[in-house]
FIGULO-697641 format. One line per 3 residues: number of its first residue (from 1); for each residue x, z, y of N, C-alpha, C, O. Coordinates in Angstrom, 2 decimals. Each point is the difference from the previous one (the first is absolute). Layout:
NUM> X/Z/Y/X/Z/Y/X/Z/Y/X/Z/Y; ...
//
This chain:
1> -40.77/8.99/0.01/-1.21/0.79/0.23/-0.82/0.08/-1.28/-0.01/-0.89/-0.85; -0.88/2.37/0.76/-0.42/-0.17/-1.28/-1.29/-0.27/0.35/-0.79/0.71/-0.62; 0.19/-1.64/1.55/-1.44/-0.13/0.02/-0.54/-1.11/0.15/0.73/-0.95/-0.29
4> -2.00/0.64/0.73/-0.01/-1.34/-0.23/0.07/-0.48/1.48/-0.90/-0.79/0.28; 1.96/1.16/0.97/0.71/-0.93/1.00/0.85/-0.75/-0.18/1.14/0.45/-0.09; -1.37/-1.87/-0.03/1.71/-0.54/-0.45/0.55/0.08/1.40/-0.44/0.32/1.10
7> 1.93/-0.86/-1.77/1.08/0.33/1.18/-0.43/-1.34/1.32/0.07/-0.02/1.23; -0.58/-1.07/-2.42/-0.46/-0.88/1.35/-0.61/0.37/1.25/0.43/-0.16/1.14; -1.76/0.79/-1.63/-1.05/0.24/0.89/0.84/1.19/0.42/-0.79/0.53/0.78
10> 1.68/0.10/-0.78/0.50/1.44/1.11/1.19/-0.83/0.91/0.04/0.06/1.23; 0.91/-0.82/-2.06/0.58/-0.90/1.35/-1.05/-0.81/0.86/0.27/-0.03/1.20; -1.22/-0.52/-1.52/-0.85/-0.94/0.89/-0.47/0.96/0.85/-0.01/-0.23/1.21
13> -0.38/1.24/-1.62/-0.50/1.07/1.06/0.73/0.94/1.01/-0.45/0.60/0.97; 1.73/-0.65/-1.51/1.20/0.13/1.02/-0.10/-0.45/1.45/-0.32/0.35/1.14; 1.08/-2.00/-2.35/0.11/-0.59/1.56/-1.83/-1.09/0.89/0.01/-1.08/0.59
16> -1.24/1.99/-0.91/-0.99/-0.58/0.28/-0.71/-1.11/-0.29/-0.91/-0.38/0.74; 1.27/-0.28/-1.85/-0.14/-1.23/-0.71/-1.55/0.33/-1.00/-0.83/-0.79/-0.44; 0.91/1.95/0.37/-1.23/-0.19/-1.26/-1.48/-0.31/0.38/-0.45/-0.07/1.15
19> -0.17/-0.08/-2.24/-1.59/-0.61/0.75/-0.57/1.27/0.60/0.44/1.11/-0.30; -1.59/-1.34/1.27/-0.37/0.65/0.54/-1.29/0.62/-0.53/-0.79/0.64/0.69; 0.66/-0.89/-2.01/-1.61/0.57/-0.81/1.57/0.62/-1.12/-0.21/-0.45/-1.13
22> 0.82/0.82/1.12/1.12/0.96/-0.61/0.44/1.11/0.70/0.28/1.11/-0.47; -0.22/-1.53/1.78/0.80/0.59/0.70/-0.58/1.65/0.25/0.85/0.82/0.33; -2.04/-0.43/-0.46/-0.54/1.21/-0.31/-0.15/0.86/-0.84/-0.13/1.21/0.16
25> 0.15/-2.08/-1.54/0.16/0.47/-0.96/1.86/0.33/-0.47/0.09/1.05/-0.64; 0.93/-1.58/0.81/1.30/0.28/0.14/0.11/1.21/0.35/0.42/0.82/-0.81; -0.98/-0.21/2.92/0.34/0.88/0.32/-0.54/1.03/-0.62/0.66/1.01/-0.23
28> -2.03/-1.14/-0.17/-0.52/1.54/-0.46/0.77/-0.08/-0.87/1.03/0.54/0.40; -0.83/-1.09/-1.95/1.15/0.06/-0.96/1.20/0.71/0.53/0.02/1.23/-0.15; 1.06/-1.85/0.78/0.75/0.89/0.83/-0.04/1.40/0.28/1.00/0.71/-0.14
31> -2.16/-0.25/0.57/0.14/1.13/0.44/-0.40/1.50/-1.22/0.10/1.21/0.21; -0.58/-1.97/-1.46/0.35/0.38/-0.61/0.77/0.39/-1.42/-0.15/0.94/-0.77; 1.17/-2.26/0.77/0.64/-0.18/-1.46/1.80/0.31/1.03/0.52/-0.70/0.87
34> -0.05/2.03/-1.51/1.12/0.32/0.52/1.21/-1.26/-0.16/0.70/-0.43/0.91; -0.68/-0.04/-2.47/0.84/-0.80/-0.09/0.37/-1.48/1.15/0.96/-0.44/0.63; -2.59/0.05/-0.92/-0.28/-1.24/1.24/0.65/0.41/1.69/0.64/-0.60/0.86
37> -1.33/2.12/-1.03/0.98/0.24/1.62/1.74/-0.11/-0.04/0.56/-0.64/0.89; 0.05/1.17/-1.73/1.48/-0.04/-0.18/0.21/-1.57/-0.03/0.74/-0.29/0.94; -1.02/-0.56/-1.48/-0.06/-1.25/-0.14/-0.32/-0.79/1.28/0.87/-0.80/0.33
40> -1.74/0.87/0.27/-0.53/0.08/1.55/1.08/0.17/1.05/0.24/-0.76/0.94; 0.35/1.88/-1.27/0.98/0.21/1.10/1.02/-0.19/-0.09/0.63/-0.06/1.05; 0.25/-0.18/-2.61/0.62/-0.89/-0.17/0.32/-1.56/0.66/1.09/-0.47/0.32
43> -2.36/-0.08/-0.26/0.10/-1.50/0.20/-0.19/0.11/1.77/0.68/-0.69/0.77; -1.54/1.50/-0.39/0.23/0.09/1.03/1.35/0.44/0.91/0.11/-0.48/1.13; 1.02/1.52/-1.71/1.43/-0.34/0.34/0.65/-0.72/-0.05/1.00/-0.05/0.72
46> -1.35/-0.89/-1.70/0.73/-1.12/-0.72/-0.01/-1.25/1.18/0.96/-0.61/0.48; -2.32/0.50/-0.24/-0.42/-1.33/1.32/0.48/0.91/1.25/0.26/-0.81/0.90; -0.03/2.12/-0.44/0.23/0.28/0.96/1.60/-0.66/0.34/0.33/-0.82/0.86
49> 0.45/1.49/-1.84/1.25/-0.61/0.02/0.55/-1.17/-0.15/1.20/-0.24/0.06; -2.43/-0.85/-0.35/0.00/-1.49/-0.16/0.16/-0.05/1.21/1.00/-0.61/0.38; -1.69/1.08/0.42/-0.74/-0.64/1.34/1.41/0.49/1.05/0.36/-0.50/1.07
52> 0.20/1.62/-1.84/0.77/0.44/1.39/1.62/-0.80/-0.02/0.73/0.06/0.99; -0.31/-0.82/-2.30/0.71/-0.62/-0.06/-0.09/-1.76/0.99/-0.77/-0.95/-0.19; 1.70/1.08/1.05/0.29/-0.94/0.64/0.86/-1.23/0.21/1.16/0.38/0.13
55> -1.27/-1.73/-0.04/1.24/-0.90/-0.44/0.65/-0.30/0.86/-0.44/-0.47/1.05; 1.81/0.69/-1.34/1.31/-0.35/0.74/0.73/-1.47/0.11/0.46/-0.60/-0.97; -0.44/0.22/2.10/0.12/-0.83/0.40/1.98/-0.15/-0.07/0.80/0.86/0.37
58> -0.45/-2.34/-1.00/1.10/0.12/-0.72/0.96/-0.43/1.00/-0.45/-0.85/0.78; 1.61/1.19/-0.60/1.25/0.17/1.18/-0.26/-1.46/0.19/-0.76/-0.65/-0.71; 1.56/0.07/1.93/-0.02/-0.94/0.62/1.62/-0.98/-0.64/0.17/-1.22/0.09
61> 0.58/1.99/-0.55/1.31/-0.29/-0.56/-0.29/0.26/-1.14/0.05/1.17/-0.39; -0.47/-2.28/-0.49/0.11/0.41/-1.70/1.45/-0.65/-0.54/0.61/-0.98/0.45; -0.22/1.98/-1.70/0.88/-0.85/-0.34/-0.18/0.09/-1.50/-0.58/0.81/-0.72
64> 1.37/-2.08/0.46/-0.59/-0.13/-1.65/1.04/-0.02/-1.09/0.49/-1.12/-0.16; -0.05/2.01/-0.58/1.29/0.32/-0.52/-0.08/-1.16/-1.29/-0.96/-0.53/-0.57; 2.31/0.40/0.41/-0.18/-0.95/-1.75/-0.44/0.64/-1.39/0.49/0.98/-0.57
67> -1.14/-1.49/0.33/-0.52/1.54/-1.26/1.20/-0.31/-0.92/0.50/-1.12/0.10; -0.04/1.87/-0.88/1.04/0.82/-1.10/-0.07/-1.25/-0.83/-1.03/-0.62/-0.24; 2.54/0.25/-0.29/-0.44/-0.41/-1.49/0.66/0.94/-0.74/0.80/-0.72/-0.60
70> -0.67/1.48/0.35/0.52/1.07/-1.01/-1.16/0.13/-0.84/-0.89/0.40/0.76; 0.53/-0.49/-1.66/-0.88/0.00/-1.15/0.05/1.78/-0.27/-0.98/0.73/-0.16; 2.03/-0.46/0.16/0.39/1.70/-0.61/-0.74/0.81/1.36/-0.80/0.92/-0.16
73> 1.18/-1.37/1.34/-0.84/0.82/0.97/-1.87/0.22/-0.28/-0.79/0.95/0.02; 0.71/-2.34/-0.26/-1.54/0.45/-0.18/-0.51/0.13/-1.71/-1.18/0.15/-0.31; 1.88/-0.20/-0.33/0.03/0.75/-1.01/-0.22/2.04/0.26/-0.93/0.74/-0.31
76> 2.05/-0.50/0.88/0.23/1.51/0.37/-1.38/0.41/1.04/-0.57/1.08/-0.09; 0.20/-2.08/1.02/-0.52/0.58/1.18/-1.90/-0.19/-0.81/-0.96/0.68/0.34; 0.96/-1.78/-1.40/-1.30/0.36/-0.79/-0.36/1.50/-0.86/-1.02/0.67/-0.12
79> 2.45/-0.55/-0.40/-0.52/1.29/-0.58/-0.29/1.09/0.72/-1.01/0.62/-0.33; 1.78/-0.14/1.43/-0.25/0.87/0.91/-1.18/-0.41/0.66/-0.94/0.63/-0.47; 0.63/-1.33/1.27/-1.59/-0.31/-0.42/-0.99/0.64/-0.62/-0.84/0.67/0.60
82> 0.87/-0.86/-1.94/-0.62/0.30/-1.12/0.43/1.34/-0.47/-0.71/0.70/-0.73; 1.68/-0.41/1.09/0.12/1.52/-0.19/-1.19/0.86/0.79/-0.95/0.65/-0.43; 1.48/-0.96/1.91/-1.03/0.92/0.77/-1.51/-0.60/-0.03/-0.93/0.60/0.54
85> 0.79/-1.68/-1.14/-1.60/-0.19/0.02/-0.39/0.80/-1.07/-0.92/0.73/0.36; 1.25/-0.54/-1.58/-0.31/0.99/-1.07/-0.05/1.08/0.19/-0.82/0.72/-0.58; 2.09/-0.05/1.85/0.35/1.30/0.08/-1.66/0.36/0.97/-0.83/0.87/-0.28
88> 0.79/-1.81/1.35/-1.59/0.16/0.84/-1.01/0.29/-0.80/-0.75/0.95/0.20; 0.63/-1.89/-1.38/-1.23/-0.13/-0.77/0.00/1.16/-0.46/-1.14/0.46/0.02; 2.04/0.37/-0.51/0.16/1.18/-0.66/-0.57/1.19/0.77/-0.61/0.76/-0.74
91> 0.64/-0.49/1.69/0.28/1.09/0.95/-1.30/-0.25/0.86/-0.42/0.82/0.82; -0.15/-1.98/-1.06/-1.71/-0.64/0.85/-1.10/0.57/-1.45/-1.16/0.41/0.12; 1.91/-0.53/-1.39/-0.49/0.58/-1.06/-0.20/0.77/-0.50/-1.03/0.25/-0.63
94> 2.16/0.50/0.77/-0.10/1.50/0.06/-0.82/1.17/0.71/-0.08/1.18/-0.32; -0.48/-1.84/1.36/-0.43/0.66/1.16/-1.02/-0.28/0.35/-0.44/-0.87/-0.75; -0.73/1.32/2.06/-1.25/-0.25/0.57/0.40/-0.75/1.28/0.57/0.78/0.76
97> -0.66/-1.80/-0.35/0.92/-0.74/1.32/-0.89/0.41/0.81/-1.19/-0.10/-0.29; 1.63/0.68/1.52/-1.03/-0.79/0.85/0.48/0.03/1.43/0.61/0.82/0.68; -1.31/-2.44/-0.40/0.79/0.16/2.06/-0.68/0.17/0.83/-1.17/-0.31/-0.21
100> 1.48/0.80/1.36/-0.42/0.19/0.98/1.03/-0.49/1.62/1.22/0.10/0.14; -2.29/-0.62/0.89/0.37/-0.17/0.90/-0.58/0.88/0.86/-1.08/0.53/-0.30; 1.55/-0.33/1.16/-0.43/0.19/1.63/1.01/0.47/0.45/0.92/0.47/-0.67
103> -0.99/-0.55/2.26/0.68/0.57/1.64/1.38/-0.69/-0.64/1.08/0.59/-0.08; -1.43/-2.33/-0.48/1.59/-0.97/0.15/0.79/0.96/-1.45/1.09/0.49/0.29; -1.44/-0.32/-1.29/0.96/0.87/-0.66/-1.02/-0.68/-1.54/-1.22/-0.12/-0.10
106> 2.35/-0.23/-0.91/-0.52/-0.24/-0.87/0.81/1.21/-1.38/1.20/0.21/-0.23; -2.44/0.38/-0.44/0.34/0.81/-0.88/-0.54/-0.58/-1.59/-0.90/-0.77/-0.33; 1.66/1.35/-0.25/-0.16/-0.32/-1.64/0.12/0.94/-0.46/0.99/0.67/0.27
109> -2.16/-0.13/-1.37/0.08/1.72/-0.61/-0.08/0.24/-1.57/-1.13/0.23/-0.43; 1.93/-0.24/-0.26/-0.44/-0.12/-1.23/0.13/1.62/-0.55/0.86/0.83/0.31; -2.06/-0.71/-1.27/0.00/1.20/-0.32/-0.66/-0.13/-2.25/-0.60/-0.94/-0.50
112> 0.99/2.05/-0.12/-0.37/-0.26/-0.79/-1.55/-0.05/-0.37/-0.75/0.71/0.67; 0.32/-1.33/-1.47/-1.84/-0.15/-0.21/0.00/0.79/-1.21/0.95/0.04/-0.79; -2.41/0.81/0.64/-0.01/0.91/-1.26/-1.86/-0.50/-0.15/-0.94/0.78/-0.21
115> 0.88/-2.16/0.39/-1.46/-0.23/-0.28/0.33/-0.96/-1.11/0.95/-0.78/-0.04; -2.01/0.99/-0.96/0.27/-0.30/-1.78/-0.17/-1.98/-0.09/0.03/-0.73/-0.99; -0.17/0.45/2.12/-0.38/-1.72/0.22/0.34/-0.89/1.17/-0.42/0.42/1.08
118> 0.92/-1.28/-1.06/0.65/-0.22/1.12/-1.09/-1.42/-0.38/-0.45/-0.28/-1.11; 0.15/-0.65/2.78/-0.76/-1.05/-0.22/1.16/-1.28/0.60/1.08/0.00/0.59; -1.67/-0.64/-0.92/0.85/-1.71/0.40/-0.88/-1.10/1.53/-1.21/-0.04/0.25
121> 1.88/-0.38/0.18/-0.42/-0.72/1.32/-1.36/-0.43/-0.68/-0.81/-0.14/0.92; 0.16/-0.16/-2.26/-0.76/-1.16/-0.37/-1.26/1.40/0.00/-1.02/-0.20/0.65; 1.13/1.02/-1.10/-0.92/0.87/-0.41/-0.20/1.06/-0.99/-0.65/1.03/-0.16
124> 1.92/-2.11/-0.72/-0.29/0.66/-1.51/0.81/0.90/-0.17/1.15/-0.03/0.43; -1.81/1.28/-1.33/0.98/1.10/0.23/1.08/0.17/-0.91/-0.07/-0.52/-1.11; 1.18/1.27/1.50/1.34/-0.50/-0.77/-0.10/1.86/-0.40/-0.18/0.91/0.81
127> 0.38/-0.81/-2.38/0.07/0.85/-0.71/1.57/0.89/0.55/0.90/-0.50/0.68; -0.96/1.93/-1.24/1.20/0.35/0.05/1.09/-0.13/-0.95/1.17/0.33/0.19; -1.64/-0.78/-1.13/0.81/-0.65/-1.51/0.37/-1.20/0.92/1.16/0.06/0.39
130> -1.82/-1.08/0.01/0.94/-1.38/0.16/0.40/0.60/1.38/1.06/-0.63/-0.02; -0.98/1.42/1.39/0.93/0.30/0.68/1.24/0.40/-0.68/1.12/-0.26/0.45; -1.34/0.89/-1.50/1.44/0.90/-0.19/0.83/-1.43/-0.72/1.11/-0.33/0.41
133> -1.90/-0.51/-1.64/0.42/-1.35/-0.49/0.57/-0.83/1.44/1.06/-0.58/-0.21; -1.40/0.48/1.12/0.42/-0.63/1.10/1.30/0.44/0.74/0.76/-0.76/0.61; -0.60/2.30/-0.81/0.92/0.36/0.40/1.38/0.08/-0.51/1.09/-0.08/0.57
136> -1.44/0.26/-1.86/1.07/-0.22/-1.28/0.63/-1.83/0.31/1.17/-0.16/0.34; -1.90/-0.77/-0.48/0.38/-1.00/0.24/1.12/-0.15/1.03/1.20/-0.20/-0.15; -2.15/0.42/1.55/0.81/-0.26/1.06/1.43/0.80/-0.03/0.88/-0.68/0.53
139> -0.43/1.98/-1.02/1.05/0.55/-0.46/1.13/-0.64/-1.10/1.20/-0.24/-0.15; -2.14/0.18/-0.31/0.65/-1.14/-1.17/1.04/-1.02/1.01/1.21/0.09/0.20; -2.17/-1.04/0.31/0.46/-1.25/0.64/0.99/0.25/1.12/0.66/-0.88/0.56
142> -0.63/2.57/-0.21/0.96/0.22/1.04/1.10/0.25/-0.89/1.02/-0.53/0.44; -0.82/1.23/-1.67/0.91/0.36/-0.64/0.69/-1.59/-0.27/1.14/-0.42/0.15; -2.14/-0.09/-0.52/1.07/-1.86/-0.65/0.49/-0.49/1.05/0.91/-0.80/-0.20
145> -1.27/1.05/1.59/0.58/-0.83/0.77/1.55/1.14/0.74/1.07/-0.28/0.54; -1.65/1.34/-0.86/1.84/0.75/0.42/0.55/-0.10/-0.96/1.20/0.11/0.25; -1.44/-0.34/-1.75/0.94/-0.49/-1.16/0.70/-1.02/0.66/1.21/-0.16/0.16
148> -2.28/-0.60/0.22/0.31/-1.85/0.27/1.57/0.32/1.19/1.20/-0.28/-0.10; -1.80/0.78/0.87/1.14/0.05/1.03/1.16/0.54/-0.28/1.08/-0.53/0.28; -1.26/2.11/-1.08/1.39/0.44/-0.54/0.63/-0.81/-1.07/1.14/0.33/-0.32
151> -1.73/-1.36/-0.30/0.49/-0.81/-1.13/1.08/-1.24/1.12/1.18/-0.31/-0.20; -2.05/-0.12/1.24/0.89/-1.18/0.74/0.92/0.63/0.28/1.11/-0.44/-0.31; -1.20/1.54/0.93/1.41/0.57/1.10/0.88/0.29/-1.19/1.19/-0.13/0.27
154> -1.48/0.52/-1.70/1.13/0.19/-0.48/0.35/-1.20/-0.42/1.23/-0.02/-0.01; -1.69/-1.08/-0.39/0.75/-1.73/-0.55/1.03/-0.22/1.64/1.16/-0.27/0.29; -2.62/0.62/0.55/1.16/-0.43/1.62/1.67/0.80/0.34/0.97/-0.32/0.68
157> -1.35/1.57/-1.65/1.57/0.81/0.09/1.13/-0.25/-1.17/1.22/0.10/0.01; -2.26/-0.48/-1.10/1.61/-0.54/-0.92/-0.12/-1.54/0.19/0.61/-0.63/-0.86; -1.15/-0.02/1.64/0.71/-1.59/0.36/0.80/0.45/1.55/0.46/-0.88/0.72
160> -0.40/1.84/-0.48/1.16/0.38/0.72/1.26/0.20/-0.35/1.01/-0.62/0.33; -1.18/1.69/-1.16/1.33/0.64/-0.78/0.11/-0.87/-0.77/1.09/0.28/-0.49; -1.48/-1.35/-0.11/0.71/-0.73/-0.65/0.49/-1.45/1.11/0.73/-0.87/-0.48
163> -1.07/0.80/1.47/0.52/-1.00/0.87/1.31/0.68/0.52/1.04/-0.65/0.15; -1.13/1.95/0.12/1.21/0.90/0.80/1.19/0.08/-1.18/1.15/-0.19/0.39; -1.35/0.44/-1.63/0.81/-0.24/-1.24/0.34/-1.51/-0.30/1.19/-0.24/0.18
166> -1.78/-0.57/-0.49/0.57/-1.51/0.24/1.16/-0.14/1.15/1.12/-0.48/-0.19; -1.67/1.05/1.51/1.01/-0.12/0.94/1.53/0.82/-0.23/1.15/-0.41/0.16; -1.52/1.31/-0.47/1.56/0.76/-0.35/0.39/-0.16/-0.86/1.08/0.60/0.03
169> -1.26/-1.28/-1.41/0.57/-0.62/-0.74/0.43/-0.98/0.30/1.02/-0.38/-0.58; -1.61/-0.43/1.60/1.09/-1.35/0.53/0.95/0.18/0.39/1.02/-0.63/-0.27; -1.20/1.99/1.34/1.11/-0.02/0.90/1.15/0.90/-0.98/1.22/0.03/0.14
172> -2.04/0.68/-1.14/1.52/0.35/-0.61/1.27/-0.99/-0.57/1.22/-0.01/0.18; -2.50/-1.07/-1.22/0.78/-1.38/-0.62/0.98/-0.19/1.20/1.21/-0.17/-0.13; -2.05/0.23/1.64/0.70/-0.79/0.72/1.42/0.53/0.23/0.99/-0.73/-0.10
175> -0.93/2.04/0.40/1.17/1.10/0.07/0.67/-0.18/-1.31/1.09/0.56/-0.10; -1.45/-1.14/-0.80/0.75/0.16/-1.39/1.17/-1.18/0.45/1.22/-0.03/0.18; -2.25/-0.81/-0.10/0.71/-1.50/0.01/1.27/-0.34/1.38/0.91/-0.83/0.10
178> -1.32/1.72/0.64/0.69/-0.73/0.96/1.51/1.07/-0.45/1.12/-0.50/0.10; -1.31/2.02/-0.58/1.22/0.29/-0.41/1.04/-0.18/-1.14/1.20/0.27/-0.04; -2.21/-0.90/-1.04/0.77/-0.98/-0.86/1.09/-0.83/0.60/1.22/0.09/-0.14
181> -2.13/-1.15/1.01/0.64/-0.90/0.50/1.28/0.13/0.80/0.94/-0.78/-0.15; -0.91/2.14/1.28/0.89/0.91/0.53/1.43/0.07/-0.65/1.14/-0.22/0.41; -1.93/0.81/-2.15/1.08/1.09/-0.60/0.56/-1.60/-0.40/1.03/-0.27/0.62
184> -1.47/-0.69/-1.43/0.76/-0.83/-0.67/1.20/-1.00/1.31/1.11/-0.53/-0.06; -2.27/0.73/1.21/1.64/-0.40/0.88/1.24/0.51/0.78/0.98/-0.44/0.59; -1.63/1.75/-0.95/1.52/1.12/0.26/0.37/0.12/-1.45/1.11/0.50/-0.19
187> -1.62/-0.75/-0.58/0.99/-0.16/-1.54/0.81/-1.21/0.07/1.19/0.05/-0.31; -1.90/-1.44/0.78/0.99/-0.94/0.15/1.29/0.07/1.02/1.18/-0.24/-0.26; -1.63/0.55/1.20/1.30/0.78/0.79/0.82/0.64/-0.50/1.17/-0.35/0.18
190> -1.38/1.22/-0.77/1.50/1.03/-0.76/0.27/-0.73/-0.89/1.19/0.21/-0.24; -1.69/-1.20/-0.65/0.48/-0.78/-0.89/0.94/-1.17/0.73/0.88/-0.60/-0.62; -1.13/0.41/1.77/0.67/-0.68/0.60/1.54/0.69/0.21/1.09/-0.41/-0.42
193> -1.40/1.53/1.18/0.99/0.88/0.64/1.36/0.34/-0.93/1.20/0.09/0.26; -2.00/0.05/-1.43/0.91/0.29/-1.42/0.79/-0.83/-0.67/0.99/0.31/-0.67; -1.57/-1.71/0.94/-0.08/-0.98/-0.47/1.62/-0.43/0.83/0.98/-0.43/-0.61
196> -1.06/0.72/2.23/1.04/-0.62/0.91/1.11/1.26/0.04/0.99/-0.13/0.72; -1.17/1.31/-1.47/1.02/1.02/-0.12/0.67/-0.66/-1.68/1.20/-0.26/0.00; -1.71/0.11/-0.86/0.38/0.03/-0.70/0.99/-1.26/0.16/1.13/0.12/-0.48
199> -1.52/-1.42/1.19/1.55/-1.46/0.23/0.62/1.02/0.29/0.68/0.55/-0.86; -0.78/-0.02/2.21/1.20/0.30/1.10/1.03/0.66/-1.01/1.19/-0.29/0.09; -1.89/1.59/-1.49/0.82/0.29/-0.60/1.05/-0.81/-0.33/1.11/0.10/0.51
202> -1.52/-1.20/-1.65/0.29/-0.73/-0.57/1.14/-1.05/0.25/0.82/-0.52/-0.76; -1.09/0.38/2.15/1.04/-0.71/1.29/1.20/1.10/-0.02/1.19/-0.30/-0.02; -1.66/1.45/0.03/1.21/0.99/0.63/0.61/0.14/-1.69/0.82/-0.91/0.01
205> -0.78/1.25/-0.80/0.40/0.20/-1.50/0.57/-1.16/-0.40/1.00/0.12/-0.70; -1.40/-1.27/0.97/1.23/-1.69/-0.20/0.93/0.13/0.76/1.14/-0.11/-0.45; -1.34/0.38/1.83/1.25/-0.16/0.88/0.69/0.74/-0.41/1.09/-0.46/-0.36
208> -1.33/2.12/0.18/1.24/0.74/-0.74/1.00/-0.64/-1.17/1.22/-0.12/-0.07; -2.63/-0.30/-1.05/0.76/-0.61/-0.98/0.81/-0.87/0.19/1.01/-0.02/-0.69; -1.21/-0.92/1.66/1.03/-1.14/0.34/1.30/0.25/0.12/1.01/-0.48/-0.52
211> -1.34/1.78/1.72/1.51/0.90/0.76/0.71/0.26/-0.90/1.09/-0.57/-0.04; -1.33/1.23/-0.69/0.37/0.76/-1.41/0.80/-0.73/-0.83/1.16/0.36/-0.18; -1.71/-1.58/-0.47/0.31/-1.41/-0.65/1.23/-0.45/0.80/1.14/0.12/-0.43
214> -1.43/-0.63/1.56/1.36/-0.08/1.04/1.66/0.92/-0.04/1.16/-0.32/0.25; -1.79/1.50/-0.66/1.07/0.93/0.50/0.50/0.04/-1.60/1.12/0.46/-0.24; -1.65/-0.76/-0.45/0.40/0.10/-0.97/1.04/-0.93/-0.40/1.10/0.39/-0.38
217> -1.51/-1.84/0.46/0.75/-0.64/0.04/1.19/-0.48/0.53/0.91/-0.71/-0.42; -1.16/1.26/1.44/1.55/-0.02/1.03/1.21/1.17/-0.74/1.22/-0.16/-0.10; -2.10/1.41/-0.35/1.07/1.19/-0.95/0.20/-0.88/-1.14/1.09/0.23/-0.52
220> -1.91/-1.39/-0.20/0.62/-0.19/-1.18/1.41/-1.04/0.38/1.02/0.05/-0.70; -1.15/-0.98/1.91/0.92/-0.71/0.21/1.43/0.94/0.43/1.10/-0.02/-0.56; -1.45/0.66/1.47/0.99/1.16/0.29/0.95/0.03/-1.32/1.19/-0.33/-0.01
223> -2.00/0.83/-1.17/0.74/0.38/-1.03/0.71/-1.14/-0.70/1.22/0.11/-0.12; -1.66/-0.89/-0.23/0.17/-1.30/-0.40/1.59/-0.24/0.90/1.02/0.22/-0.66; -0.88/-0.60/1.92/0.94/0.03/0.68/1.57/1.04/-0.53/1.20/-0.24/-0.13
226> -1.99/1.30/-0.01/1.21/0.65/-0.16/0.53/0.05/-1.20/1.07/0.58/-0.17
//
């Protein structure tokens, strides 16, 4: 507000709290400083919808889950968090908020503001140079934190591909090794096989020679004889 009501004395007078050698001087004020009325009826929606919120009474079956130790879950589930709290702050900043209740229905309206000063809960009025400085910031801080996130998800995707590559390189070694092992014992086999063709030769090529030797000798006696 740009006058001299602080925000105290207009909440105390809200909710009926203020002194009663004030309390006259407030309303005539009121009725004629436009800003104080917007402000006025502000706080007065504000306690309406205090009042119409009601507490729920908690199930009769609670149950109480084990909280996480995954460190990486609440790692991930902070930034998202913090994503959409920036993305709110942004878009509550950008804009003129304002809520409204009635007939059980709660509305939220944001529209753009084209007034050269925006004020703060305390009183003091906030320039349109440090709104726009305020806004730059909060953009800022949304931009570092979707860096932040697109920076994890990509370390989180090449400690994948490199876990999925470790793995198929094992299993190739592994395919290497086991057909090494394969080939060198069907190599010992035919070395075997070759090995038991080549006696049997060897067996069969003496016995001839023997025969041979034999027959020979019996033609040399033959001759000898005669």
């Amino acid at each position: 507000m740009s006058c001299d009501l602080s925000v105290e004395d207009l909440v105390a007078y809200v909710h009926g709290e203020v002194e009663p050698s004030r309390k006259g001087a407030i309303t005539a004020h009121l009725e004629q400083c436009l800003a104080c009325q917007g402000s006025y009826q502000e706080l007065q929606q504000t306690r309406r919808l205090l009042a119409a919120w009601t507490d729920e009474e908690p199930s009769a079956k609670l149950v109480f889950l084990p909280p996480r130790s995954s460190v990486r879950h609440w790692k991930k589930l902070g930034w998202r968090l913090s994503l959409a709290a920036a993305a709110s702050l942004v878009i509550l900043a950008l804009g003129h908020s304002q809520i409204e209740y009635g007939h059980g229905q709660l509305r939220l309206q944001l529209s753009l503001s084209d007034t050269p000063a925006v004020q703060d809960s305390l009183g003091t009025p906030l320039t349109r140079a440090e709104f726009l400085q305020a806004q730059i910031q909060l953009a800022a801080m949304v931009q570092q934190a979707v860096q932040t996130v697109q920076s994890q998800q990509r370390q989180n995707l090449e400690q994948a591909l490199q876990i999925s590559q470790t793995q198929q390189r094992r299993q190739l070694e592994q395919a290497l090794t086991s057909f090494a092992v394969e080939l060198d014992k069907q190599r010992q086999e035919d070395l075997q096989a070759v090995s038991q063709g080549l006696q049997v030769i060897d067996w069969s090529t003496a016995d001839r020679f023997t025969r041979t030797e034999g027959l020979l000798q019996q033609l040399l006696i033959t001759a000898v004889d005669q």
